[in-house]
DRENPA-3360 file (N, C-alpha, C; in nm, 2 decimals, always signed):
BEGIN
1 = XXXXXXXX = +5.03/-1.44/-1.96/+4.98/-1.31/-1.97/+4.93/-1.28/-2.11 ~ +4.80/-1.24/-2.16/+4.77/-1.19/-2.28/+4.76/-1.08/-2.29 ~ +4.84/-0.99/-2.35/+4.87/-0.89/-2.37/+4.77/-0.84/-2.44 ~ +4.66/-0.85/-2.51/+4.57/-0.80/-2.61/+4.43/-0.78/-2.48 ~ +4.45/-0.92/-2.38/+4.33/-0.89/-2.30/+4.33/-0.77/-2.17 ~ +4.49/-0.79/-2.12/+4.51/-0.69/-2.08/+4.49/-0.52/-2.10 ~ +4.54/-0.49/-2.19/+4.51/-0.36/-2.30/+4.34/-0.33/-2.25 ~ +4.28/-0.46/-2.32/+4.13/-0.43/-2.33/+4.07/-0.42/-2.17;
9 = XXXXXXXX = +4.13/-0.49/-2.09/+4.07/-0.45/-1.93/+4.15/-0.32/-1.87 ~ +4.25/-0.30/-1.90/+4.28/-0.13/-1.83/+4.21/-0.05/-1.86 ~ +4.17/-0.07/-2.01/+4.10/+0.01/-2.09/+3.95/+0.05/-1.98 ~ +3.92/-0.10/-1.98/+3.75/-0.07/-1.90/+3.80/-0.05/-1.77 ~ +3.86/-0.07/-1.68/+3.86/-0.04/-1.54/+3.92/+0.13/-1.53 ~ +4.04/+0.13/-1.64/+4.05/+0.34/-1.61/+3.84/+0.39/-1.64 ~ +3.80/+0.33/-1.76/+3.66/+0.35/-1.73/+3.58/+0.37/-1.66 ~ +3.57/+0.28/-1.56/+3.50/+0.21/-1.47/+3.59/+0.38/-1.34;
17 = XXXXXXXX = +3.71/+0.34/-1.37/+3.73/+0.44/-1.21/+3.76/+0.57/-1.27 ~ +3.70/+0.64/-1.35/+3.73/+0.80/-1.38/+3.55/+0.78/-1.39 ~ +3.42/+0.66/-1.40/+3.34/+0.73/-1.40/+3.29/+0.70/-1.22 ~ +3.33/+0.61/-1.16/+3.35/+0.63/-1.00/+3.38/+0.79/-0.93 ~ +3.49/+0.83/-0.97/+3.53/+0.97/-0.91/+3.43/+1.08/-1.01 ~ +3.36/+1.07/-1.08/+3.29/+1.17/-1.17/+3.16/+1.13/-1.03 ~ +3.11/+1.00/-1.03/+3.00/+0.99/-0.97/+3.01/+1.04/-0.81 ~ +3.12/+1.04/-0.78/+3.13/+1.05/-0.64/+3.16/+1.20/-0.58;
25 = XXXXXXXX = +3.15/+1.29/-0.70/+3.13/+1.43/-0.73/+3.02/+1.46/-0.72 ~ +2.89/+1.40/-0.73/+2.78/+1.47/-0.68/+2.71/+1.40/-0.58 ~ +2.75/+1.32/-0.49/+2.71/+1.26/-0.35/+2.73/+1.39/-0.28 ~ +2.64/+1.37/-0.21/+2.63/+1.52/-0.12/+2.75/+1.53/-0.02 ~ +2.79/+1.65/+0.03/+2.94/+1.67/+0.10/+2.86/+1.68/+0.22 ~ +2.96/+1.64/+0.36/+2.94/+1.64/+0.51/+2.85/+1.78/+0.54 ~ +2.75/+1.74/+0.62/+2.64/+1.87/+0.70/+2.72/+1.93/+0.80 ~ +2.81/+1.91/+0.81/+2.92/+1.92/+0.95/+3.02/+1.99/+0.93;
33 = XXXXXXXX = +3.03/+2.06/+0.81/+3.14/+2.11/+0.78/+3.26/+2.09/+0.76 ~ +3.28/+1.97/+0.74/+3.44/+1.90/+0.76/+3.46/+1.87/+0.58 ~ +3.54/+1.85/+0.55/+3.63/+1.85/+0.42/+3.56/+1.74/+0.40 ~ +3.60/+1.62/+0.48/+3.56/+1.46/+0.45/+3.42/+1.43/+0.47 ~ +3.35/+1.40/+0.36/+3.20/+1.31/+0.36/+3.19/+1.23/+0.28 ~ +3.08/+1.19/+0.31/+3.08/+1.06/+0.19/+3.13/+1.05/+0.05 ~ +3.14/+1.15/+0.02/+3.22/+1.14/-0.14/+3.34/+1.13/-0.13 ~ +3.43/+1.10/-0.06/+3.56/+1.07/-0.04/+3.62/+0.91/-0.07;
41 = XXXXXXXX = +3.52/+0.81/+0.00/+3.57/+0.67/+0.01/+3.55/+0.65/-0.14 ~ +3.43/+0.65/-0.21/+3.40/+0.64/-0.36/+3.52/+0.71/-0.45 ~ +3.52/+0.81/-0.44/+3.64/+0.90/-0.50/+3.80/+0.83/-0.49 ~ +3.85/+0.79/-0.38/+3.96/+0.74/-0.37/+3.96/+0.59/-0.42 ~ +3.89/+0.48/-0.43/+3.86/+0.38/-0.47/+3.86/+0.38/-0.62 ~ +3.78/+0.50/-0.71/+3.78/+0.54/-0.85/+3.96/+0.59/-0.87 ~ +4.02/+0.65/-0.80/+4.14/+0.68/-0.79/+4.20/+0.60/-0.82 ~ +4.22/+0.49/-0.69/+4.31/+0.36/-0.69/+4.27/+0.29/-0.81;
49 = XXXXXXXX = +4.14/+0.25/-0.88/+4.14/+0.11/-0.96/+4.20/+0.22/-1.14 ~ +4.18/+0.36/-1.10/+4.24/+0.46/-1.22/+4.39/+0.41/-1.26 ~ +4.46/+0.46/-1.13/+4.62/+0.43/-1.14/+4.66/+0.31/-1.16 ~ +4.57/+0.18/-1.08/+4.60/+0.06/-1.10/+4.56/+0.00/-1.25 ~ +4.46/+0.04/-1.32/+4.47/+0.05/-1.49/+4.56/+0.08/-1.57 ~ +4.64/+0.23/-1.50/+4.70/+0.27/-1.63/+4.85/+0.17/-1.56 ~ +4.87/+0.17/-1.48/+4.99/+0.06/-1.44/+4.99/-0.08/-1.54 ~ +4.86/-0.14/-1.50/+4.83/-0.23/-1.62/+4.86/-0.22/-1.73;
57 = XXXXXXXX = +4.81/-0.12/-1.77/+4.86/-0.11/-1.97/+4.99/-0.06/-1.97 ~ +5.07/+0.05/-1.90/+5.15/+0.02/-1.90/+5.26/-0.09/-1.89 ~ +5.22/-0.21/-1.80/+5.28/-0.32/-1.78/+5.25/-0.43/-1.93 ~ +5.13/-0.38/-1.99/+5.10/-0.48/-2.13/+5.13/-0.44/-2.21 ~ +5.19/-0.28/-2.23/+5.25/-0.24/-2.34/+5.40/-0.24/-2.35 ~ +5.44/-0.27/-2.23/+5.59/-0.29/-2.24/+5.65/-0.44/-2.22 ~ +5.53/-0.53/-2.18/+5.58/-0.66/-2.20/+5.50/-0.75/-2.35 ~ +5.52/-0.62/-2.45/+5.45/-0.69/-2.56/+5.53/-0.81/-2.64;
65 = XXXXXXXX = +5.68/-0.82/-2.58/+5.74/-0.96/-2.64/+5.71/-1.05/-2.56 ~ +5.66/-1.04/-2.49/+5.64/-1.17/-2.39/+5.55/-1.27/-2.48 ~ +5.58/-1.38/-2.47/+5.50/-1.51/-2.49/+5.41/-1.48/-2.41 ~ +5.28/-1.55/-2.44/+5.10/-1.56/-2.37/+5.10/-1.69/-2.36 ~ +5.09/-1.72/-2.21/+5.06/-1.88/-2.19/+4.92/-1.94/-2.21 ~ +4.88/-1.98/-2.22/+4.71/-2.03/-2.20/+4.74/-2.14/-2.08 ~ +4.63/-2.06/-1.96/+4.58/-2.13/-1.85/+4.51/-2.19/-1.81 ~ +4.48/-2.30/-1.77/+4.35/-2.40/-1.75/+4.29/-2.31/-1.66;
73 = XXXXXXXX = +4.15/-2.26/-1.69/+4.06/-2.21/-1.62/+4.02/-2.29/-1.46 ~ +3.99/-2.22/-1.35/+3.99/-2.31/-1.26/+3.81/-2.26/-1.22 ~ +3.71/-2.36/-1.31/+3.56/-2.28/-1.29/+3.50/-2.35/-1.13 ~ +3.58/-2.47/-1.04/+3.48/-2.51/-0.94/+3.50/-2.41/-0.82 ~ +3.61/-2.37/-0.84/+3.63/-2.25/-0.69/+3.56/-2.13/-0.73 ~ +3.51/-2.10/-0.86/+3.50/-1.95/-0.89/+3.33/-1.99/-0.88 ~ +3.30/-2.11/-0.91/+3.16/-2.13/-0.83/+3.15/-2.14/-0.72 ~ +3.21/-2.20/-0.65/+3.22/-2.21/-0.51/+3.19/-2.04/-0.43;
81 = XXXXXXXX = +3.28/-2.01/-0.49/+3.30/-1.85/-0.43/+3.19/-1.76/-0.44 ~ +3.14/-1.79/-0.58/+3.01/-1.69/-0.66/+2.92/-1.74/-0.57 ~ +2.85/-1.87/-0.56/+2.72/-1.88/-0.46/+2.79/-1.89/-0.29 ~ +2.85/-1.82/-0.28/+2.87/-1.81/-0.12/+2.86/-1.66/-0.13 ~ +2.90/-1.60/-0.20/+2.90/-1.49/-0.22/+2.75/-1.43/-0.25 ~ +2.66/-1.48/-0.29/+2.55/-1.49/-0.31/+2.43/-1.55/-0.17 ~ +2.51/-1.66/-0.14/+2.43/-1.65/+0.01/+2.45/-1.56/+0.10 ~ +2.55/-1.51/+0.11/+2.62/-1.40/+0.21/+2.56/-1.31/+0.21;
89 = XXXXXXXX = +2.50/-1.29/+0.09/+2.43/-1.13/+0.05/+2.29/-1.20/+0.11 ~ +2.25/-1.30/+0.04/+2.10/-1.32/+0.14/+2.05/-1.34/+0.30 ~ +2.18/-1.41/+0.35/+2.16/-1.41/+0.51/+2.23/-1.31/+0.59 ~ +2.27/-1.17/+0.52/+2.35/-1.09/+0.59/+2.22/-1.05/+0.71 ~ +2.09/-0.97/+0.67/+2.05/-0.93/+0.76/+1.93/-1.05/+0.85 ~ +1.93/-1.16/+0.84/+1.84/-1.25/+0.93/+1.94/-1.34/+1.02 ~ +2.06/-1.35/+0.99/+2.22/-1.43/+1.05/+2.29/-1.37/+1.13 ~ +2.29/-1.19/+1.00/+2.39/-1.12/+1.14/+2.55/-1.12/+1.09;
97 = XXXXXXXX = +2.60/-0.99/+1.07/+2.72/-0.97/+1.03/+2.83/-1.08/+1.08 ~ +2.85/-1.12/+1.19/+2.94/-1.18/+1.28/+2.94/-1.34/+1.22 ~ +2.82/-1.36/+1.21/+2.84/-1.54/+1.19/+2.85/-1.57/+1.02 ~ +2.77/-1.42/+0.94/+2.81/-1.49/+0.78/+2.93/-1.45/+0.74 ~ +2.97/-1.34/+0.82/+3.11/-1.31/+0.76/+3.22/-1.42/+0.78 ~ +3.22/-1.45/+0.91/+3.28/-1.57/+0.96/+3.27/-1.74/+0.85 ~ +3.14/-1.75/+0.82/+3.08/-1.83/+0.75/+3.16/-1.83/+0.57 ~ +3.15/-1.74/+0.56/+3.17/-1.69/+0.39/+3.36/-1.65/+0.39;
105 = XXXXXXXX = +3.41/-1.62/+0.49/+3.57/-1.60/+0.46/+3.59/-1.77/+0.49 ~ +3.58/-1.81/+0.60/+3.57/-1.96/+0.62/+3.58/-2.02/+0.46 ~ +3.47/-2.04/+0.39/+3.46/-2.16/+0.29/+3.55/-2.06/+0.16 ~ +3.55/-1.95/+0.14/+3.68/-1.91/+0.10/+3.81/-1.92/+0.11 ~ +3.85/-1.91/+0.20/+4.00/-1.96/+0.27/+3.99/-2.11/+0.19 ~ +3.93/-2.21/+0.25/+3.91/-2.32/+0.22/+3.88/-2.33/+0.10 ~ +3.82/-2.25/+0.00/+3.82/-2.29/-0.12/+3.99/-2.28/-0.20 ~ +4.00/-2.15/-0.15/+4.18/-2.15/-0.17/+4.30/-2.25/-0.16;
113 = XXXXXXXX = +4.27/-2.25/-0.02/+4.37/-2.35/+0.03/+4.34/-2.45/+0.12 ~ +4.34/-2.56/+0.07/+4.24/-2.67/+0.16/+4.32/-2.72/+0.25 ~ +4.30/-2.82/+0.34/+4.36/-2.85/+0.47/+4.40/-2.76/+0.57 ~ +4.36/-2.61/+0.55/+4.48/-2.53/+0.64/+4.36/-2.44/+0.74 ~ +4.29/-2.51/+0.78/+4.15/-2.51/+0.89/+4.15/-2.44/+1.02 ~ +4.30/-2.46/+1.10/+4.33/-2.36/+1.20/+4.35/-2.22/+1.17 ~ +4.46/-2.18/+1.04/+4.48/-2.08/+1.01/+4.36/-2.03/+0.93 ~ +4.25/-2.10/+0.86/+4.11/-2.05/+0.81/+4.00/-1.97/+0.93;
121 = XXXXXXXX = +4.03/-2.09/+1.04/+3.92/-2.01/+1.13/+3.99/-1.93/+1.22 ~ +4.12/-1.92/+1.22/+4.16/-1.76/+1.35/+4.18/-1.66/+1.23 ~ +4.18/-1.66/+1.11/+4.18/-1.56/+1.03/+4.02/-1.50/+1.01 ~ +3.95/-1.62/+0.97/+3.76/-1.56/+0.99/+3.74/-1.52/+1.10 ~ +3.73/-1.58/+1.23/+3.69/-1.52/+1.30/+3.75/-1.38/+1.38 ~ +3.88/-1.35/+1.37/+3.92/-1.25/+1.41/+3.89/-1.13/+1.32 ~ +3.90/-1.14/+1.18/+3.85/-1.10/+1.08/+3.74/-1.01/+1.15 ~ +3.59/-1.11/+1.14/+3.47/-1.04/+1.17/+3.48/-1.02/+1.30;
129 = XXXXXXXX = +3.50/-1.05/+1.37/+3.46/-1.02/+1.55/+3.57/-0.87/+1.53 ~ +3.71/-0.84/+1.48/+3.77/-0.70/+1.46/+3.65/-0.59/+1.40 ~ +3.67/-0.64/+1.25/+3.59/-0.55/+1.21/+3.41/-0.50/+1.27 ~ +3.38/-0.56/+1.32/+3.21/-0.59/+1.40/+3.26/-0.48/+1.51 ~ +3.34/-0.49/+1.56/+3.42/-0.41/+1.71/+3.44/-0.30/+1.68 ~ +3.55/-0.27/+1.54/+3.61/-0.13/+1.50/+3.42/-0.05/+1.52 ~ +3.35/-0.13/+1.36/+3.25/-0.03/+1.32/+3.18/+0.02/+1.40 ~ +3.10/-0.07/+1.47/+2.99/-0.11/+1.57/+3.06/+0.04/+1.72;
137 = XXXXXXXX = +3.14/+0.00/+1.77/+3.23/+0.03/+1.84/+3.30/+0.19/+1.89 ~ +3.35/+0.18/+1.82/+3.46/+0.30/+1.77/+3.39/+0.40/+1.67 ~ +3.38/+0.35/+1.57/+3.30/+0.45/+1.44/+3.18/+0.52/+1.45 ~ +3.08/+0.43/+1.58/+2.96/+0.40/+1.62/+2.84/+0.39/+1.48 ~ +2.88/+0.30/+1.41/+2.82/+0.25/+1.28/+2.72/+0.15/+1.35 ~ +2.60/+0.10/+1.25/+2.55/-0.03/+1.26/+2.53/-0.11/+1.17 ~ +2.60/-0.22/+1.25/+2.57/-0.39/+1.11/+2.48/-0.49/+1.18 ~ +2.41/-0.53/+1.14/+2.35/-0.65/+1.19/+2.41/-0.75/+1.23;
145 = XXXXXXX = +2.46/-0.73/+1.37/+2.55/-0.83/+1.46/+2.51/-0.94/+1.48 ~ +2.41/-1.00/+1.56/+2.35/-1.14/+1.59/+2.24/-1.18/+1.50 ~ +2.23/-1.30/+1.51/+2.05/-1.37/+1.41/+1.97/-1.31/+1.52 ~ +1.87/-1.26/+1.41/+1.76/-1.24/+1.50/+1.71/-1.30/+1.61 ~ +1.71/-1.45/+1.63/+1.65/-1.52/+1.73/+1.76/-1.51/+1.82 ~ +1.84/-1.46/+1.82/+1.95/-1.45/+1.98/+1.90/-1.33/+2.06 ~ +1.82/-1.26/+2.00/+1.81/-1.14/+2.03/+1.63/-1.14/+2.15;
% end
């Protein structure tokens, strides 16, 4: 744990989430009259990464005796992740929520934890086929379900 880097990232993420809840103050409130609209999910997100900062510095300023280990950086997974993360975003709408989401938790799992293939794909796939069901479904949201050519 480096306690100096710490410090400096609570610092930016209380940043980062007091100007979230500032921004999520002028998203327009529900036409429906209800308490809850869109500025709620932004606002409580700005909330959570707030409290979860000052927890942080608090946790760096009280473990200022602690020894700082130096960790071997691990850069092939964090590439791995970045361009899948990056294709995901490009074949979301021509693939279809169901098969990239599936696709992209898949080679994640696996980038994490290798050989463990059964528990990778009933976690992707239940994953997206739930959430595809809840939104689509229940919420009556739309995501781009199937590739185009199924359709």
């Amino acid at each position: 744990m480096d306690v100096k880097f710490d410090r400096f990232a609570s610092a930016a993420f209380l940043a980062v989430g007091v100007l979230f809840m500032i921004g999520s103050r002028k998203l327009a409130s529900s036409s429906y009259g209800s308490s809850v609209g869109p500025d709620i999910f932004p606002f409580v997100l700005g909330l959570v990464l707030s409290l979860l900062s000052i927890r942080l510095f608090y946790e760096a300023f009280r473990g200022k005796g602690q020894e700082s280990r130096k960790e071997k950086l691990q850069y092939k997974p964090f590439i791995i992740i970045l361009l899948s993360t990056l294709i995901y975003i490009l074949t979301l709408e021509t693939i279809g929520y169901v098969i990239t989401t599936f696709l992209f938790l898949f080679v994640c799992f696996q980038t994490m934890e290798r050989n463990k293939w059964g528990k990778s794909l009933i976690i992707s796939a239940g994953f997206s086929g739930i959430i595809y069901y809840l939104f689509v479904n229940v919420l009556k949201g739309t995501l781009p379900g199937w590739p185009i050519w199924f359709s």
